[in-house]
N, CA, C and O atoms as a DFTB+ gen file, in Angstrom:
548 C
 N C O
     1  1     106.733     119.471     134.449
     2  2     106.683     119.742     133.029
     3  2     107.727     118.875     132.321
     4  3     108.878     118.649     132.694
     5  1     107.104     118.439     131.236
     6  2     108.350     117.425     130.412
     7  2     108.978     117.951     129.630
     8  3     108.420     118.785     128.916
     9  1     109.964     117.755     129.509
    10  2     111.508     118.510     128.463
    11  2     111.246     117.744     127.038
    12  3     111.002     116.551     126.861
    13  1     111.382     118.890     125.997
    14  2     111.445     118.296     124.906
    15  2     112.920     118.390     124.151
    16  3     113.733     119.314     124.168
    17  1     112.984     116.855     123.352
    18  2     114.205     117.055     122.746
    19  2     114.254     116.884     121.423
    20  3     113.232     116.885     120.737
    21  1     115.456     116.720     120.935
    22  2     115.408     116.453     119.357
    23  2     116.113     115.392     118.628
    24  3     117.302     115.583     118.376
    25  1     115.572     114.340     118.268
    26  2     116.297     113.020     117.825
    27  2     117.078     113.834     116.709
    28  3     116.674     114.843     116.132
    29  1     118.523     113.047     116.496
    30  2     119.944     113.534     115.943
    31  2     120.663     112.299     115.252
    32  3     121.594     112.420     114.456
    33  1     120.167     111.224     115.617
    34  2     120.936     110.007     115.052
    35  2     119.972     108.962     115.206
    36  3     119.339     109.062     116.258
    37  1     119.504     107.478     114.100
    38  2     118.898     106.834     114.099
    39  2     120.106     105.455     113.790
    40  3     120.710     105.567     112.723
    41  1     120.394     104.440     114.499
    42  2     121.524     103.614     114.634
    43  2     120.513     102.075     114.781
    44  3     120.609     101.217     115.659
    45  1     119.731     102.107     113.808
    46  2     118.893     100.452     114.601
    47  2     118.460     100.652     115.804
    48  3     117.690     101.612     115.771
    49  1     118.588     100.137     117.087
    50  2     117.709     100.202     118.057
    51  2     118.008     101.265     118.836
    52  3     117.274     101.649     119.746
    53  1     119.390     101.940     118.441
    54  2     120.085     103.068     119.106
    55  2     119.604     104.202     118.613
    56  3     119.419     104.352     117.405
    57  1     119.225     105.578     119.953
    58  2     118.710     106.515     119.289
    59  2     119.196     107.771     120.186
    60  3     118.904     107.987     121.362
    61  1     120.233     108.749     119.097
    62  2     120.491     109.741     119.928
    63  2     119.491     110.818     120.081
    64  3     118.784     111.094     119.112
    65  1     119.306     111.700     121.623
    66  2     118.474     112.886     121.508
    67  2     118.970     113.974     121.877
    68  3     119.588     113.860     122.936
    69  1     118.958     115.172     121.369
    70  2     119.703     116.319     122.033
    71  2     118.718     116.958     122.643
    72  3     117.672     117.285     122.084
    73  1     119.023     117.191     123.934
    74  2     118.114     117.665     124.937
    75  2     118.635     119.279     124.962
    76  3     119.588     119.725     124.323
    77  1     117.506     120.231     126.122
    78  2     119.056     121.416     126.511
    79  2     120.009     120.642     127.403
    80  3     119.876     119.527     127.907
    81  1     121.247     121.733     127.485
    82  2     121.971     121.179     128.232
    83  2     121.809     121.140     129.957
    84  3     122.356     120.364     130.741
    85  1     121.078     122.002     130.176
    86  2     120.427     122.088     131.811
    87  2     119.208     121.184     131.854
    88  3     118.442     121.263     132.815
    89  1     118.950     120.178     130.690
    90  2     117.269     119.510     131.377
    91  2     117.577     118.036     130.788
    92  3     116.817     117.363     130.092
    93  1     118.761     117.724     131.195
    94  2     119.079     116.534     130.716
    95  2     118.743     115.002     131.572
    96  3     119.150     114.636     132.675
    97  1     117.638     114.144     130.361
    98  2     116.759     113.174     131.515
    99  2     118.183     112.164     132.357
   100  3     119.379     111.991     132.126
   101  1     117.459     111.821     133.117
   102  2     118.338     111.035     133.556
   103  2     118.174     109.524     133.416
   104  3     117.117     108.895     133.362
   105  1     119.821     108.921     133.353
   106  2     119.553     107.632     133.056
   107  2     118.741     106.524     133.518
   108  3     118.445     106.276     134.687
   109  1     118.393     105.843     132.408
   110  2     116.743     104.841     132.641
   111  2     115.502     105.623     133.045
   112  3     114.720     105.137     133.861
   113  1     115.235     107.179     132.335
   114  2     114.668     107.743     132.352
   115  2     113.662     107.331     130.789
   116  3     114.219     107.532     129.709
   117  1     112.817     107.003     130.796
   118  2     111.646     106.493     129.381
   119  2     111.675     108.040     128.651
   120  3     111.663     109.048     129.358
   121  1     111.711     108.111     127.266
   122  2     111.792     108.778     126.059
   123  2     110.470     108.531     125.222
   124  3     110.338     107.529     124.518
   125  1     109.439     109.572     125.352
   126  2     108.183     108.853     124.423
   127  2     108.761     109.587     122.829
   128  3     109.579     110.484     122.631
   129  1     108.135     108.962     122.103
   130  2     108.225     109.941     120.862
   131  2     106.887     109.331     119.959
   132  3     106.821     108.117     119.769
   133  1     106.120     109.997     119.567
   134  2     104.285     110.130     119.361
   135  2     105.601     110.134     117.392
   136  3     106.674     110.731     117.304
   137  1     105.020     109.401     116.390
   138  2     105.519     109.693     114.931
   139  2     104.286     108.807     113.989
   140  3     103.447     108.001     114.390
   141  1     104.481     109.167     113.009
   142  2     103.251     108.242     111.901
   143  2     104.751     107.441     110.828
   144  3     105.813     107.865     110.373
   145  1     104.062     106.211     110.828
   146  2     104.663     105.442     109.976
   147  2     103.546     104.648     108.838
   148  3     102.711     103.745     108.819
   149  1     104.068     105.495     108.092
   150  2     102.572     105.184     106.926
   151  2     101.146     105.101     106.972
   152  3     100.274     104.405     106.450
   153  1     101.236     106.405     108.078
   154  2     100.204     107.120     108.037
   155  2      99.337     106.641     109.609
   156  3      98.272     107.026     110.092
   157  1     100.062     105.938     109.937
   158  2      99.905     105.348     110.794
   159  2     100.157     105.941     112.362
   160  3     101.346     106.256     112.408
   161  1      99.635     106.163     113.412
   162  2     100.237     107.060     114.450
   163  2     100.493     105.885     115.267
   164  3      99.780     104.912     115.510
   165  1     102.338     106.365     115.847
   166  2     103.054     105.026     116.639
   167  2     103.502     105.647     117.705
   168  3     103.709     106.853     117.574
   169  1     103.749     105.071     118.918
   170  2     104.777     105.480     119.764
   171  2     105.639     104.550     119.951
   172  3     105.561     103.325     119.850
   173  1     106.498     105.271     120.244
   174  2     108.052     104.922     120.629
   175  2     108.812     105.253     122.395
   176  3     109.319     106.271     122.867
   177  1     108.612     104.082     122.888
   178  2     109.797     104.402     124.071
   179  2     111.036     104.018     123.996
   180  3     111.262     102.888     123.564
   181  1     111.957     104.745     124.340
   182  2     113.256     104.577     124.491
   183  2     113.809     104.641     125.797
   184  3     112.853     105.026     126.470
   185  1     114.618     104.519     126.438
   186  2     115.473     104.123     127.594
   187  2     116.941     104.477     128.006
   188  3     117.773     103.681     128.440
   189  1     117.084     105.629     127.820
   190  2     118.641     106.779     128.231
   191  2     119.588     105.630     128.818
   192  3     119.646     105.200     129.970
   193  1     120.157     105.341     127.925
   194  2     121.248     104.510     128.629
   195  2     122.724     105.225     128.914
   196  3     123.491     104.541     129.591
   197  1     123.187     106.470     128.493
   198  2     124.356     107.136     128.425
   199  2     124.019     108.658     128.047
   200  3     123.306     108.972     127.095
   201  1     124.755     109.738     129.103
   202  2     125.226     110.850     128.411
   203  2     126.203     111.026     128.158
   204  3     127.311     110.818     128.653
   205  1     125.487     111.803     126.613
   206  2     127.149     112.132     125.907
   207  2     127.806     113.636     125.931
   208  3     128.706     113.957     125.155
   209  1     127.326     114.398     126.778
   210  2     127.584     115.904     127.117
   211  2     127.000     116.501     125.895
   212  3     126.706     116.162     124.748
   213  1     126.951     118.053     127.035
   214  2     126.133     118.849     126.348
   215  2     124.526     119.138     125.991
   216  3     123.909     119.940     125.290
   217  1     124.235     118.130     126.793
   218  2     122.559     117.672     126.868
   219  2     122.087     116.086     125.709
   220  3     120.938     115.669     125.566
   221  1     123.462     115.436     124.986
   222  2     122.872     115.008     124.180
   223  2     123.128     113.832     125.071
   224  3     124.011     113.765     125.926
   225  1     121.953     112.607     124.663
   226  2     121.880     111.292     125.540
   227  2     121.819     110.192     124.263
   228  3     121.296     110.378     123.164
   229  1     122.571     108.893     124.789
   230  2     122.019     107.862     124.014
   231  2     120.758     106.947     124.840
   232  3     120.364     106.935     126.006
   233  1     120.375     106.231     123.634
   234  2     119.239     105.593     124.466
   235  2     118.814     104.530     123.671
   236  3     119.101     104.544     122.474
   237  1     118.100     103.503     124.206
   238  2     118.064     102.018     123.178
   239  2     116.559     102.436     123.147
   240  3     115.893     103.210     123.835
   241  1     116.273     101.602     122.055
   242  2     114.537     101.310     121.829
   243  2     114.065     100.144     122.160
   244  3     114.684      99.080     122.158
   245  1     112.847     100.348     122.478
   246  2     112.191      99.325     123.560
   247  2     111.248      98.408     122.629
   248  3     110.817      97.316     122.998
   249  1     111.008      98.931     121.502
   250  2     110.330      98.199     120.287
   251  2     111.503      98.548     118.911
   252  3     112.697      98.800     119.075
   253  1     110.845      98.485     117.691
   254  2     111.416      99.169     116.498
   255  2     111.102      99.985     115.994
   256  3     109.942     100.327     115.763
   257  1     112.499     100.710     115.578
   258  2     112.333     102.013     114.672
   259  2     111.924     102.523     113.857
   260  3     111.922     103.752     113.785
   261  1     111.377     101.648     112.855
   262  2     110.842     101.395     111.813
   263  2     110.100     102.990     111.362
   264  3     109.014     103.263     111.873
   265  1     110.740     103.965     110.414
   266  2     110.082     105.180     109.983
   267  2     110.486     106.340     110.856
   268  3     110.112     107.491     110.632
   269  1     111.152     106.041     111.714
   270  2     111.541     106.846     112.714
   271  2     113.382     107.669     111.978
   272  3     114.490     107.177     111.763
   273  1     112.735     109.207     111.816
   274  2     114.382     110.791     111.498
   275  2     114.612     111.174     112.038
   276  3     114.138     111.255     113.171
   277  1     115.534     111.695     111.582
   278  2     116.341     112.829     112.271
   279  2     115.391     113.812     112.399
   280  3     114.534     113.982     111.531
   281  1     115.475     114.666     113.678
   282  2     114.522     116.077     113.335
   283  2     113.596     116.262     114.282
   284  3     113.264     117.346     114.763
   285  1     112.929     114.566     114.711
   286  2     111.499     114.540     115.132
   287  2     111.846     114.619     116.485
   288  3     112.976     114.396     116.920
   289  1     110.882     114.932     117.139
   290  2     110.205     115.589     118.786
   291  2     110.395     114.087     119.638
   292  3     109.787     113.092     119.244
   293  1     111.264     114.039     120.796
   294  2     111.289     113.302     121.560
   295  2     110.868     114.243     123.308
   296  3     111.238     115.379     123.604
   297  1     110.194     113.487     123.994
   298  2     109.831     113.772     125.379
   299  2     110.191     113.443     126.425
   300  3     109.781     112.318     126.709
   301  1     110.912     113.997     127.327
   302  2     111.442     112.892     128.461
   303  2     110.405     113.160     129.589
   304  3     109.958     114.152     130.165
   305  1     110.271     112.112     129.625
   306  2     108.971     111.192     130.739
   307  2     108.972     112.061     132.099
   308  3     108.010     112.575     132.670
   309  1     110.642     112.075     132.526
   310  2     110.635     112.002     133.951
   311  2     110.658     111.318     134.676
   312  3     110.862     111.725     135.820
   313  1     110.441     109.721     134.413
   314  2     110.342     108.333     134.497
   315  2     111.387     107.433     134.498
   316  3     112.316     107.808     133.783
   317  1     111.567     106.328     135.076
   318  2     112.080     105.513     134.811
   319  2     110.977     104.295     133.580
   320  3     109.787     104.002     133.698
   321  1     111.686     103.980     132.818
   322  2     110.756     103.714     131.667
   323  2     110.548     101.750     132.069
   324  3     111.377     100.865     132.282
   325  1     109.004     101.762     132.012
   326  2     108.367     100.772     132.755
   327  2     108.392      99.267     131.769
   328  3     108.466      99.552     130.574
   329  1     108.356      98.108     131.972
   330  2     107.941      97.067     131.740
   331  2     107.310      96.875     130.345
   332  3     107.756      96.276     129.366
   333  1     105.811      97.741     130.570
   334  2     104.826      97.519     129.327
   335  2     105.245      98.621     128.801
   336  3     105.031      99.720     129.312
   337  1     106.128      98.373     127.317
   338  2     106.792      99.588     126.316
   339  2     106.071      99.491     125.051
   340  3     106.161     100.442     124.274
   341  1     105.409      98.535     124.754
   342  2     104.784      97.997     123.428
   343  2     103.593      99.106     123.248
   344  3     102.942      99.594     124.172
   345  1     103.495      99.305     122.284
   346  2     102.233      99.947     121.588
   347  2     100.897      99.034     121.987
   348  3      99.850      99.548     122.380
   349  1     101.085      97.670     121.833
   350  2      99.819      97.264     122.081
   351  2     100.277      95.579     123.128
   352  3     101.043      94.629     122.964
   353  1      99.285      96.010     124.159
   354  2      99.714      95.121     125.131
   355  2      99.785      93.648     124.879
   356  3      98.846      93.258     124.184
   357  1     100.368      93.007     125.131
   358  2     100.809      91.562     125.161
   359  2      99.151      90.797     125.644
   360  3      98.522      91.463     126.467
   361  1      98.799      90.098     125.388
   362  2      97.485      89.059     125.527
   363  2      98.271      88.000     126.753
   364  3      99.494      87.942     126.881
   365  1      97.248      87.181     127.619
   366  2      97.419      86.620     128.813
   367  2      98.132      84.599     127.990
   368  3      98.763      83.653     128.460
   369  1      97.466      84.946     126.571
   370  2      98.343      83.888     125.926
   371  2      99.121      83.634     125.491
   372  3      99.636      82.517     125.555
   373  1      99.639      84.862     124.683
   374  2     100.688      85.539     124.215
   375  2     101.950      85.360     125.245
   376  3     103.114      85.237     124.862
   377  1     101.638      85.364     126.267
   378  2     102.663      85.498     127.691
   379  2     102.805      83.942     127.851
   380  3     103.800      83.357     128.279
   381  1     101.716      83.424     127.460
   382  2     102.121      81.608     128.181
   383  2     102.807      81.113     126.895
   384  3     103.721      80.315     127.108
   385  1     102.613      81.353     125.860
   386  2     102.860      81.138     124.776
   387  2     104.472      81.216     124.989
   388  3     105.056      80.152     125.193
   389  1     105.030      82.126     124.960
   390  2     105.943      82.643     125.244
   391  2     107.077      81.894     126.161
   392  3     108.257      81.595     125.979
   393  1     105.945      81.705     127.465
   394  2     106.517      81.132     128.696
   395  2     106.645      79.604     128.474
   396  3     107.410      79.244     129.368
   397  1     106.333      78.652     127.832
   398  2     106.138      77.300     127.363
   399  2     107.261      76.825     126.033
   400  3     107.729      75.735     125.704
   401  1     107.421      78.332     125.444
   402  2     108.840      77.475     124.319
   403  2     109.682      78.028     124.991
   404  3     110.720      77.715     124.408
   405  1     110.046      78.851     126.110
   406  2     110.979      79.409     126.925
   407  2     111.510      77.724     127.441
   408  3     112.559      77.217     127.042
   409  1     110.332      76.903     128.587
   410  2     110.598      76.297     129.049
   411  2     110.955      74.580     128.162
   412  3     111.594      73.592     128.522
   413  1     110.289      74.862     127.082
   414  2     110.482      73.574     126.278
   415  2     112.223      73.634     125.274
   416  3     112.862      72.742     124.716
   417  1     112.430      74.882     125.411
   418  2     113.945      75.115     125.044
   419  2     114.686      74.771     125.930
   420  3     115.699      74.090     125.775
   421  1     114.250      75.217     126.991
   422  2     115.481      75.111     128.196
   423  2     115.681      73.588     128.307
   424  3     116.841      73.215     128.478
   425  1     114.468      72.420     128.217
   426  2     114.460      71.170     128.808
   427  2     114.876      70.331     127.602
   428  3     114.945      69.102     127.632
   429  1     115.117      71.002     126.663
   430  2     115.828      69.961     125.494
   431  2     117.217      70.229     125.203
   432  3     117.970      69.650     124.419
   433  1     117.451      71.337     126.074
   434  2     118.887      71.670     125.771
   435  2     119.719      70.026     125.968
   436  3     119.356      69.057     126.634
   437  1     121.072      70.232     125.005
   438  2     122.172      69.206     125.922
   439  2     122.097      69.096     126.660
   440  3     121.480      70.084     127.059
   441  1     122.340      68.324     127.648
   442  2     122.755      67.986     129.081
   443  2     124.473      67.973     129.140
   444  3     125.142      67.323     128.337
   445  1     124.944      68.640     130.014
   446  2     126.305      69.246     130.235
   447  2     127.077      67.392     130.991
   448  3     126.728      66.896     132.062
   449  1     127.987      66.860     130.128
   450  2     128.731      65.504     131.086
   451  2     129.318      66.096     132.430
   452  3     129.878      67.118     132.823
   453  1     128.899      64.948     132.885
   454  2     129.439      65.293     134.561
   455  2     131.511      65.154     134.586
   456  3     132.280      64.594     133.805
   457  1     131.678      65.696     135.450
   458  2     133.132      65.714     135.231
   459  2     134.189      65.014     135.373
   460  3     135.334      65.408     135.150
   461  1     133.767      63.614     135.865
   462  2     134.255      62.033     136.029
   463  2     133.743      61.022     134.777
   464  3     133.911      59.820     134.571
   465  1     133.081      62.018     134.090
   466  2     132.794      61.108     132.908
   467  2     133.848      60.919     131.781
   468  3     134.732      61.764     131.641
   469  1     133.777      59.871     131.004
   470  2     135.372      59.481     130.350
   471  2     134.703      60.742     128.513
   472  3     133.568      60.965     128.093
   473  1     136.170      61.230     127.963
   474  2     135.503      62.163     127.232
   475  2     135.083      61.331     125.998
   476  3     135.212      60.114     125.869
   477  1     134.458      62.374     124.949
   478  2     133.852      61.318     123.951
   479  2     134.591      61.391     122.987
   480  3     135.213      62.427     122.758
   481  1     134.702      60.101     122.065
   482  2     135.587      59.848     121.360
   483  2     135.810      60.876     120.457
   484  3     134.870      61.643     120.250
   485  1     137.129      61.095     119.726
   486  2     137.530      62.073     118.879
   487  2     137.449      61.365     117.390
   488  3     138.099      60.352     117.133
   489  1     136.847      61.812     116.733
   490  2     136.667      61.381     115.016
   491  2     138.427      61.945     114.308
   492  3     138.779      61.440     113.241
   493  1     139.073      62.650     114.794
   494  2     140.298      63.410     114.211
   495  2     141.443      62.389     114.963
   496  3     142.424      62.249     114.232
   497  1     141.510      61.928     115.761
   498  2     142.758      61.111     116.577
   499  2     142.480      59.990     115.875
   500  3     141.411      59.397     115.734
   501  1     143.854      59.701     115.334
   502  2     144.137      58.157     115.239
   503  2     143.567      56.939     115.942
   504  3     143.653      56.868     117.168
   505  1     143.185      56.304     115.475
   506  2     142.423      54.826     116.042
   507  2     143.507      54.029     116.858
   508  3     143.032      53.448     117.834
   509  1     144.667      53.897     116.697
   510  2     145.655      53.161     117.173
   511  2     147.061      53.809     117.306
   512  3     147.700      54.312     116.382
   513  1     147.460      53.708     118.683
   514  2     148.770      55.024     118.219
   515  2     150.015      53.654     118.363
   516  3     149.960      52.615     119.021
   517  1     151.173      54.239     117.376
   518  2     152.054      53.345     117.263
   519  2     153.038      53.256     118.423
   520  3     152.687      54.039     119.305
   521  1     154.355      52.456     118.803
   522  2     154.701      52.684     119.502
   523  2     156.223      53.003     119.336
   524  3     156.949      52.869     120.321
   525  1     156.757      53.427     118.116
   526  2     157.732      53.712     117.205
   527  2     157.704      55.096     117.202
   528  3     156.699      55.194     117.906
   529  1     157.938      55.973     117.023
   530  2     158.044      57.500     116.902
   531  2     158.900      57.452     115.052
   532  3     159.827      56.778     114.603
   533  1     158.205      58.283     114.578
   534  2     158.472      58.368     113.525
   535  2     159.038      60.018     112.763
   536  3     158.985      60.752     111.777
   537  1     159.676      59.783     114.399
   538  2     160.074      61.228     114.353
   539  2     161.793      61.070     114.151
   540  3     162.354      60.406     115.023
   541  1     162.691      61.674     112.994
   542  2     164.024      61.767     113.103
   543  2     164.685      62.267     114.153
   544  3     164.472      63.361     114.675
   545  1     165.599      61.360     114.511
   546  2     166.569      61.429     115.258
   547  2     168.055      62.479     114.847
   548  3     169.012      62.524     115.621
């Protein structure tokens, strides 16, 4: 049977739930919460990352909050909360899509100088250093 709790704090992706204090999920345990956002019916998983005693847990969101109070009905799974968290599944292009500016970022990055290489010139240092010190004696 799944424990129901009660969202208490909405923090951006952070979301506290007060559970009882004897049915408290355990961490990386998935958090559904079923809510309408403009009329709209959404779910929400979340992901128990910390208890804070007393049954209450923090937990990150796995999508956005967007319409999501204080007040409303959270469920703990019983679960460790899985991979596919999205409301609506990712497409097989969507994923390459994805996977292709991943890899076209990585291959344009800088290239890091090797460590025998001489460094590159400084625009702030003097062009010619004197050989006078113009420092008082």
């Amino acid at each position: 049977m799944s424990t129901k709790g009660t969202i208490t704090q909405v923090l951006g992706a952070v979301v506290d739930v007060q559970f009882p204090a004897d049915k408290v999920p355990e961490i990386y345990n998935a958090i559904q919460i079923d809510y309408k956002v403009e009329g709209k019916a959404t779910r929400l998983i979340l992901e128990v990352q910390q208890h804070l005693g007393n049954g209450l847990v923090r937990a990150v969101a796995m999508t956005t909050t967007e319409g999501l109070v204080r007040g409303g009905e959270a469920v703990d799974t019983g679960a460790p909360s899985s991979a596919a968290s999205s409301t609506s599944p990712a497409t097989p292009s969507t994923n390459a899509a994805r996977s292709s500016t991943a890899s076209a970022t990585r291959s344009t990055a800088c290239p890091r100088p090797s460590p025998s290489s001489p460094p590159p010139p400084s625009s702030s240092a003097p062009a010619s250093r004197s050989s006078t010190s113009s420092v008082p004696s």
